[in-house]
N, C-alpha and C positions, 0 to 999 in steps of 0.2 A: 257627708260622705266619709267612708273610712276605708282604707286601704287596706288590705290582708294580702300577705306571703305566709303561704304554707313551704312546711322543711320535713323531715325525715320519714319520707319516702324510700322504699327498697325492696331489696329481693331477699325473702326469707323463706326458711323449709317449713312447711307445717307443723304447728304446735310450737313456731316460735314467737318472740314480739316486737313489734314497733314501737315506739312514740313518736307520733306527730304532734307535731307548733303551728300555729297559726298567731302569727307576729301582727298586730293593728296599729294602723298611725291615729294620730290625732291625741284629744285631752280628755276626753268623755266616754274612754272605751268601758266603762263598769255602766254605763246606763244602754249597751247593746246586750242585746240577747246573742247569742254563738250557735252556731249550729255546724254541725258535719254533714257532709252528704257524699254517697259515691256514685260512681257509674262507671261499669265495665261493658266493655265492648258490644255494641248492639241494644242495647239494655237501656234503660228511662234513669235518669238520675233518680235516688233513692234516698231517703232520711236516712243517719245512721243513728246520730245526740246531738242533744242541745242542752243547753245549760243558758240559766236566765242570769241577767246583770250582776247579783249579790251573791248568785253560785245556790242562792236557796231551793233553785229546782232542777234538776236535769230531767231528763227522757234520754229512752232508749228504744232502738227498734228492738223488736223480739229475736231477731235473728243475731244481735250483739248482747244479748241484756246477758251478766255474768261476765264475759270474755273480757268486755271495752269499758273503760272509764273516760268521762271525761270530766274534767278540772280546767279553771280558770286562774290566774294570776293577774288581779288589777291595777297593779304594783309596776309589772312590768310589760302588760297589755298585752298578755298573751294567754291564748286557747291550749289544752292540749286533750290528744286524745288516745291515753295508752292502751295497747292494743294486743291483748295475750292470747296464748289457744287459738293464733291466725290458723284458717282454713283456707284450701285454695277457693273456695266460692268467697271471700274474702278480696279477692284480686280485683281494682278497681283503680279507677283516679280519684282521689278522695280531695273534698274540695270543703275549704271555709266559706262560712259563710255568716254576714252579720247584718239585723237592724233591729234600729234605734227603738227604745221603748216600747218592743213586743212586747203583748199583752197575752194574746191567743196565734194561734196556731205553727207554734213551735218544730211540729214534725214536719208541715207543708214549706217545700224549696219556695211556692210563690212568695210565701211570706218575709224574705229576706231579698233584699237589693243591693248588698254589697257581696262578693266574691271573691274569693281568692283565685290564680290562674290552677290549681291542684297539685298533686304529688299521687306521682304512682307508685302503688303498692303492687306488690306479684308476689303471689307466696307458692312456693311449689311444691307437688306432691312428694 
């Protein structure tokens, strides 16, 4: 098991940016797979990226692919996920998420069992 706290979360105007962190405990954080997900109000939690242990693969949903990057640091055990050209349909609780030597299905939330508690985002018109 690994622990994640996500951090910068906020309130921004449209067409500005974030970076969120997703901080993991433990020794063996470069052999989890990272994933982001949000969910705003009423709404089904949703893939945003994922990026695999060595960083050699990301995904993106369609709806961030261009806007959002994400990058790892295994150095210092942490996810990030910079977030440019926020839109208010962007407004979400954006949540880490991590497990151990993913193989397949990187976009699907079942596929990871560890969590972060999230960080809200709101970006306003």
């Amino acid at each position: 098991q690994v622990q994640l706290v996500e951090s910068g979360g906020g309130l921004v105007q449209a067409g500005g940016s974030l970076r969120l962190s997703c901080a993991a405990s433990g020794r063996t954080f470069s052999s989890y797979a990272m994933g982001w997900f949000r969910q705003a109000p009423g709404k089904e939690r949703e893939f945003v990226s994922a990026i695999s242990g060595n960083a050699g693969i990301t995904y993106y949903a369609d709806s961030v692919k261009g806007r959002f990057t994400i990058s790892r640091d295994n150095a210092k055990n942490t996810v990030y996920l910079q977030m440019n050209s926020l839109k208010p349909e962007d407004t979400a609780v954006y949540y880490c998420a991590a497990r151990l030597r993913l193989v397949l299905g990187y976009t699907k939330k079942d596929a990871y069992d560890n969590w972060g508690q999230g960080t809200q985002v709101t970006v306003s018109s």
